[in-house]
Structures are given as structure tokens and as C-alpha cells.
C-alpha positions, 0 to 999 in steps of 0.5 A, spaced: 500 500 500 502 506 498 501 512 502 501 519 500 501 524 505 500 532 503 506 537 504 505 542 511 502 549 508 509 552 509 512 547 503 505 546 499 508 552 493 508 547 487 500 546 490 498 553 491 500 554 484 497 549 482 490 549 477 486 545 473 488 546 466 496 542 469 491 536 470 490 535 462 482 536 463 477 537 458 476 543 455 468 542 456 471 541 463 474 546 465 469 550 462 464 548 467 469 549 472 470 555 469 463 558 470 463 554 477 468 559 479 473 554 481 480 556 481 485 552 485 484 546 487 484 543 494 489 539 496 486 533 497 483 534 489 491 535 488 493 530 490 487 525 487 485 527 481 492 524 478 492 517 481 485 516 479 486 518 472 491 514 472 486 509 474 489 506 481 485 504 487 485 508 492 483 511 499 483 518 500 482 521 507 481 528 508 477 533 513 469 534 510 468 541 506 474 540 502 472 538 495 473 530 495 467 530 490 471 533 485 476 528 487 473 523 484 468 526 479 472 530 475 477 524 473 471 519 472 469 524 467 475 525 463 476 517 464 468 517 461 469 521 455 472 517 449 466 513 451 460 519 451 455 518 445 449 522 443 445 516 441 438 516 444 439 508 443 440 506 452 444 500 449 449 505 448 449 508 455 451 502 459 453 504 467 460 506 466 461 509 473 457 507 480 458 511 486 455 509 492 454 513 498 451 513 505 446 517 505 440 521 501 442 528 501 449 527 500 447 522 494 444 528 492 449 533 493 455 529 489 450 528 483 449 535 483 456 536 483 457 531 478 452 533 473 455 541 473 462 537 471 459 534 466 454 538 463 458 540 456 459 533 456 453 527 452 455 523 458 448 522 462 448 521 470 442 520 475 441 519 482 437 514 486 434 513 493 429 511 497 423 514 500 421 517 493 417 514 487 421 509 483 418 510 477 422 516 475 428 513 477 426 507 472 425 511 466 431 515 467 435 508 468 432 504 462 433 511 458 441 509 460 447 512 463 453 512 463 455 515 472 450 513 477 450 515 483 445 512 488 445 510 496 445 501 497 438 500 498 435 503 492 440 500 488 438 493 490 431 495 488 432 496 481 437 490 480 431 485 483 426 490 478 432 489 472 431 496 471 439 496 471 445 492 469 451 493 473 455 488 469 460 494 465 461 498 470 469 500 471 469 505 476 466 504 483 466 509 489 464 508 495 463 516 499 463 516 506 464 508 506 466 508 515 458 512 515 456 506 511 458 500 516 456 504 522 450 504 518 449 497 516 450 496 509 456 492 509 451 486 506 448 490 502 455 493 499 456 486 498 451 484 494 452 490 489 459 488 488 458 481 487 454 483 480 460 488 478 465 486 474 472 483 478 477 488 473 474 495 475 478 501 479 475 502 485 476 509 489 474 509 497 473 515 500 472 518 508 473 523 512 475 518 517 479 512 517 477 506 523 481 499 523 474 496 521 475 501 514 482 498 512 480 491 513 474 493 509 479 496 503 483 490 503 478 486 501 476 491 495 482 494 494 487 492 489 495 496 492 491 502 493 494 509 493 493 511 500 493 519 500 492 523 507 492 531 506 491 531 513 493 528 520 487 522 520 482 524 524 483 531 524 479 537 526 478 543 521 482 548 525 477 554 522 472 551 527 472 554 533 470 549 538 467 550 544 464 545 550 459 547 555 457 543 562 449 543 564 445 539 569 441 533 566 434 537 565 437 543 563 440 542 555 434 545 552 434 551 556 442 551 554 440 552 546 436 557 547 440 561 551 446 559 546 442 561 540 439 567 542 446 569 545 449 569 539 443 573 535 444 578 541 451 578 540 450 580 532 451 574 529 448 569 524 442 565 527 442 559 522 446 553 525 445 545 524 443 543 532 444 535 533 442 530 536 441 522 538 434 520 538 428 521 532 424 522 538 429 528 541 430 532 535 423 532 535 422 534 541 428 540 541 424 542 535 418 544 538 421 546 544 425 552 539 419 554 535 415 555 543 421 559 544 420 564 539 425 560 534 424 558 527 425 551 528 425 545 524 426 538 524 429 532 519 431 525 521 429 517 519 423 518 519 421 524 515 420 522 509 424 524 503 420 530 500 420 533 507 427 533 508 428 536 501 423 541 503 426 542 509 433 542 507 430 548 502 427 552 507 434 552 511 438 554 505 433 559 504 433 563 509 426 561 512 429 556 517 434 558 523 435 552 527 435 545 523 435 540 528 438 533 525 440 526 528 446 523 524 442 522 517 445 530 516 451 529 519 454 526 512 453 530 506 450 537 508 454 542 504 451 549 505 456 554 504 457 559 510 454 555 515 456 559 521 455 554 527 453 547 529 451 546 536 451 537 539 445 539 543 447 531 544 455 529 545 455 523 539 456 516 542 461 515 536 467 520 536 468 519 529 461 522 529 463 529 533 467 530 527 462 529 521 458 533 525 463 540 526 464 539 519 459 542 517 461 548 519 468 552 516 468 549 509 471 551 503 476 555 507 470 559 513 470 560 519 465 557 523 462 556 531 463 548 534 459 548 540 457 543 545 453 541 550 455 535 556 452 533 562 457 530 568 458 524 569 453 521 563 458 524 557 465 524 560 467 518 557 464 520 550 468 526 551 474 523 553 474 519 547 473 525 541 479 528 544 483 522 544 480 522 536 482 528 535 488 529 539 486 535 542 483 538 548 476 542 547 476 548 551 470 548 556 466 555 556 461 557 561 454 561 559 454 568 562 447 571 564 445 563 564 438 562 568 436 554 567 431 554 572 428 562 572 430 563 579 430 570 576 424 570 573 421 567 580 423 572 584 421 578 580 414 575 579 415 575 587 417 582 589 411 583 583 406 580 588 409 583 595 408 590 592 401 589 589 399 586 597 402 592 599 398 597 596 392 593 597 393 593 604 394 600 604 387 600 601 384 597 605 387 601 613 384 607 607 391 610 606 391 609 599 387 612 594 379 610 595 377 606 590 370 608 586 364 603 589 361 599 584 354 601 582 348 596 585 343 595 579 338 593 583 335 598 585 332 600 577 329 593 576 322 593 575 317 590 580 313 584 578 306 586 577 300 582 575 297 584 568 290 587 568 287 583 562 281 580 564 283 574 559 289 572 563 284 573 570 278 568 569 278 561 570 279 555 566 272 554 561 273 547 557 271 547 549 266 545 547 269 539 543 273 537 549 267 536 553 263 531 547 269 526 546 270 525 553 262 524 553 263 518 548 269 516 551 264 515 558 259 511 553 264 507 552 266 505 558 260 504 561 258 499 556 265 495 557 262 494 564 256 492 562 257 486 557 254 490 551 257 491 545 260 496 544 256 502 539 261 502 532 266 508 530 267 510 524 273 509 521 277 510 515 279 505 509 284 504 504 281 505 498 279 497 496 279 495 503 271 495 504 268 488 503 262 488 497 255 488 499 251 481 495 
């Protein structure tokens, strides 16, 4: 294994100086860089982009918001385009290239990114993954293309409905490939590599590099080229991180603090809040909303049109504090993102890293904060620093009121002074209060009316006093044995019997 290490900053001239154009990229290429507004590239793209178009394995390890897409996309590009075709027929627009990632929303950012790279070009590319329909993805498979950047799940569907041959594929990349064993792939990247051909080139990339990912590169792997253009593990030194003890049953009130301290303070108040548990980002969410934040919340459960409308909302501006599991930790890529804030400290340390780098990308500075509770997340803590080889500062929230004592003692003193002033009205030596006016003394007196109708007594009528005389004529010859006298009833027309 050949292991490349990027030179300090102090020696890097010959990268500083570097540009695309020395890569011997295509002119339809560059010319989508160009309007892109790429210049330079980052180190870990110097780097990369020549040993894949070389078309070696390789492991590429760098700190997140560093261009790793652009890493692998553009020489897979330029490896592709001597086999671009405009030819409607699918047949000619077999999948050359499969990139495989963790995640829907970073499955969706690198297709982006790819299908800028290449729109000069007639290569085709499409994304697929789960939870939104497939049919759409089925017609843009069976119309073929050459790069197909999918999340392992969804791949493995189409392969079962053939709408999908991976048998020509000659490039694999595997994005955030630690993210995809911390979530359970491993069966399913098996599969999919099962079905590729054996003579491919594959490229591993990840912001982190765990012992169970080399094992894993040296099953997929042929001699790869291991390139690190930064200490392995490694924070972005951009990121201001900053850690803050509370009390368990105090964090919700800490964010708020946190977050209506840096509005106070003139800062931006967007910021990505993470945290463990579905059912605890749902409940920070609702929380922030009740305290006047704009809030809202994306996880597993939420289906992927109201994740896309909800990562809309935030990129736009609508949206002020997005609070995500781990499904956002990989993969968001929102320029100028100012601050990041683990409402919960991650159980993987791998994870405080993934996290923070949402924040300081492409060169910015950005906020780290976290909050802990003693004795819960200690050792969680002891391990990301361990992780990064560096100790957190520990900060301390000014002007923090978790459990409102001060709001208590105002409303207390509040309520002294008004049962002082009652007092004082009541011993007469406040003002005298105006007596409220006693509407009984203008209610009428009832009176009875003088209408003679309403003062005579009860006359029954006269047909009242004829049915009561027949029902007495009845009864009386009831109680007699006789028959009683016949009544006249009515009938159906028909029903009376004839007269012979």
C-alpha cells in the first residue's frame, strides 16, 4: 500500500500554484469549472485527481468541506469521455461509473456536483434513493447512463426490478464508506459488488479512517494509493470549538440561551443543532419554535420530500435552527454555515467530527459548540479528544438562568408590592377606590297584568267536553257486557268488503 501524505502549508508552493488546466482536463471541463468559479484546487483534489486518472485504487482521507467530490468526479469524467455518445439508443449508455454513498442528501449533493462537471459533456448521470417514487428513477435508468450515483438500498431495488445492469461498470466509489458500516450496509455493499465486474478501479473515500475501514479496503482494494492531506482524524482548525457543562434537565434551556446569545451578540442565527434520538430532535424542535425560534426538524423518519423541503427552507433563509440526528451529519454542504451546536455529545467520536464539519468549509470560519452533562458524557468526551488529539476548551454561559430563579423572584417582589398597596387600601391610606354601582335598585317590580283574559278561570271547549262524553259511553258499556256502539273509521281505498 502506498501512502501519500500532503506537504505542511509552509512547503505546499508547487500546490498553491497549482490549477486545473496542469491536470490535462477537458476543455468542456474546465469550462464548467470555469463558470463554477473554481480556481485552485484543494489539496486533497491535488493530490487525487492524478492517481485516479491514472486509474489506481485508492483511499483518500481528508477533513469534510474540502472538495473530495471533485476528487473523484472530475477524473471519472475525463476517464468517461472517449466513451460519451449522443445516441438516444440506452444500449449505448451502459453504467460506466457507480458511486455509492451513505446517505440521501449527500447522494444528492455529489450528483449535483457531478452533473455541473459534466454538463458540456453527452455523458448522462442520475441519482437514486429511497423514500421517493421509483418510477422516475426507472425511466431515467432504462433511458441509460453512463455515472450513477445512488445510496445501497435503492440500488438493490432496481437490480431485483432489472431496471439496471451493473455488469460494465469500471469505476466504483464508495463516499463516506466508515458512515456506511456504522450504518449497516456492509451486506448490502456486498451484494452490489458481487454483480460488478472483478477488473474495475475502485476509489474509497472518508473523512475518517477506523481499523474496521482498512480491513474493509483490503478486501476491495487492489495496492491502493493511500493519500492523507491531513493528520487522520483531524479537526478543521477554522472551527472554533467550544464545550459547555449543564445539569441533566437543563440542555434545552442551554440552546436557547446559546442561540439567542449569539443573535444578541450580532451574529448569524442559522446553525445545524444535533442530536441522538428521532424522538429528541423532535422534541428540541418544538421546544425552539415555543421559544420564539424558527425551528425545524429532519431525521429517519421524515420522509424524503420533507427533508428536501426542509433542507430548502434552511438554505433559504426561512429556517434558523435545523435540528438533525446523524442522517445530516454526512453530506450537508451549505456554504457559510456559521455554527453547529451537539445539543447531544455523539456516542461515536468519529461522529463529533462529521458533525463540526459542517461548519468552516471551503476555507470559513465557523462556531463548534457543545453541550455535556457530568458524569453521563465524560467518557464520550474523553474519547473525541483522544480522536482528535486535542483538548476542547470548556466555556461557561454568562447571564445563564436554567431554572428562572430570576424570573421567580421578580414575579415575587411583583406580588409583595401589589399586597402592599392593597393593604394600604384597605387601613384607607391609599387612594379610595370608586364603589361599584348596585343595579338593583332600577329593576322593575313584578306586577300582575290587568287583562281580564289572563284573570278568569279555566272554561273547557266545547269539543273537549263531547269526546270525553263518548269516551264515558264507552266505558260504561265495557262494564256492562254490551257491545260496544261502532266508530267510524277510515279505509284504504279497496279495503271495504262488497255488499251481495
Amino acid at each position: 500500500m502506498t501512502t501519500t501524505n500532503a506537504p505542511e502549508p509552509t512547503t505546499a508552493g508547487q500546490t498553491a500554484v497549482q490549477t486545473f488546466d496542469s491536470f490535462g482536463l477537458d476543455a468542456r471541463i474546465l469550462r464548467a469549472l470555469s463558470e463554477q468559479g473554481y480556481t485552485t484546487p484543494t489539496p486533497i483534489q491535488a493530490q487525487a485527481i492524478p492517481v485516479v486518472l491514472m486509474g489506481k485504487d485508492m483511499m483518500g482521507a481528508a477533513q469534510t468541506g474540502t472538495g473530495k467530490t471533485a476528487g473523484f468526479a472530475l477524473p471519472i469524467i475525463q476517464r468517461l469521455l472517449p466513451l460519451a455518445n449522443a445516441s438516444a439508443s440506452p444500449a449505448r449508455h451502459p453504467v460506466r461509473a457507480l458511486m455509492l454513498t451513505p446517505t440521501r442528501e449527500l447522494a444528492d449533493q455529489v450528483y449535483d456536483n457531478v452533473a455541473r462537471y459534466a454538463k458540456h459533456t453527452d455523458l448522462r448521470s442520475t441519482v437514486v434513493f429511497g423514500g421517493v417514487d421509483m418510477n422516475p428513477q426507472t425511466d431515467a435508468l432504462r433511458r441509460g447512463v453512463e455515472i450513477l450515483v445512488a445510496t445501497p438500498g435503492r440500488l438493490l431495488d432496481h437490480v431485483q426490478q432489472k431496471a439496471v445492469n451493473l455488469s460494465q461498470v469500471q469505476m466504483l466509489v464508495l463516499d463516506e464508506a466508515d458512515r456506511m458500516l456504522d450504518m449497516g450496509f456492509l451486506p448490502d455493499l456486498q451484494r452490489i459488488i458481487n454483480l460488478l465486474p472483478a477488473q474495475r478501479q475502485t476509489l474509497l473515500f472518508s473523512a475518517t479512517f477506523s481499523a474496521e475501514i482498512k480491513r474493509l479496503a483490503s478486501s476491495y482494494l487492489k495496492h491502493p494509493v493511500t493519500i492523507e492531506v491531513a493528520r487522520s482524524n483531524s479537526t478543521n482548525e477554522n472551527v472554533r470549538q467550544m464545550v459547555y457543562q449543564v445539569e441533566d434537565g437543563h440542555k434545552q434551556a442551554a440552546v436557547v440561551h446559546l442561540l439567542k446569545q449569539r443573535a444578541e451578540q450580532g451574529l448569524s442565527r442559522q446553525c445545524i443543532v444535533f442530536v441522538n434520538s428521532k424522538i429528541g430532535c423532535s422534541r428540541l424542535a418544538r421546544h425552539l419554535e415555543r421559544e420564539g425560534i424558527n425551528a425545524a426538524a429532519i431525521h429517519g423518519d421524515k420522509t424524503q420530500t420533507e427533508r428536501m423541503q426542509t433542507l430548502d427552507g434552511f438554505k433559504t433563509g426561512t429556517i434558523d435552527a435545523l435540528v438533525a440526528t446523524d442522517v445530516a451529519a454526512r453530506g450537508l454542504d451549505i456554504p457559510d454555515m456559521p455554527c453547529v451546536v451537539n445539543f447531544d455529545v455523539p456516542y461515536s467520536a468519529e461522529d463529533y467530527v462529521h458533525r463540526i464539519g459542517r461548519t468552516g468549509r471551503a476555507g470559513a470560519s465557523g462556531d463548534a459548540l457543545s453541550i455535556y452533562v457530568p458524569g453521563n458524557d465524560e467518557r464520550l468526551l474523553s474519547d473525541i479528544e483522544k480522536l482528535i488529539k486535542r483538548s476542547i476548551p470548556r466555556g461557561k454561559l454568562e447571564g445563564f438562568d436554567p431554572t428562572g430563579e430570576r424570573a421567580r423572584q421578580g414575579d415575587t417582589e411583583r406580588r409583595r408590592e401589589r399586597s402592599d398597596v392593597r393593604r394600604a387600601r384597605g387601613n384607607g391610606e391609599g387612594e379610595e377606590r370608586p364603589r361599584r354601582h348596585d343595579h338593583s335598585a332600577n329593576r322593575q317590580v313584578f306586577r300582575a297584568s290587568d287583562d281580564p283574559f289572563f284573570s278568569r278561570p279555566y272554561e273547557p271547549s266545547a269539543a273537549s267536553v263531547a269526546q270525553a262524553k263518548a269516551a264515558d259511553e264507552v266505558a260504561a258499556a265495557l262494564t256492562r257486557g254490551r257491545q260496544a256502539p261502532k266508530r267510524p273509521v277510515a279505509a284504504l281505498l279497496g279495503g271495504v268488503p262488497r255488499k251481495s
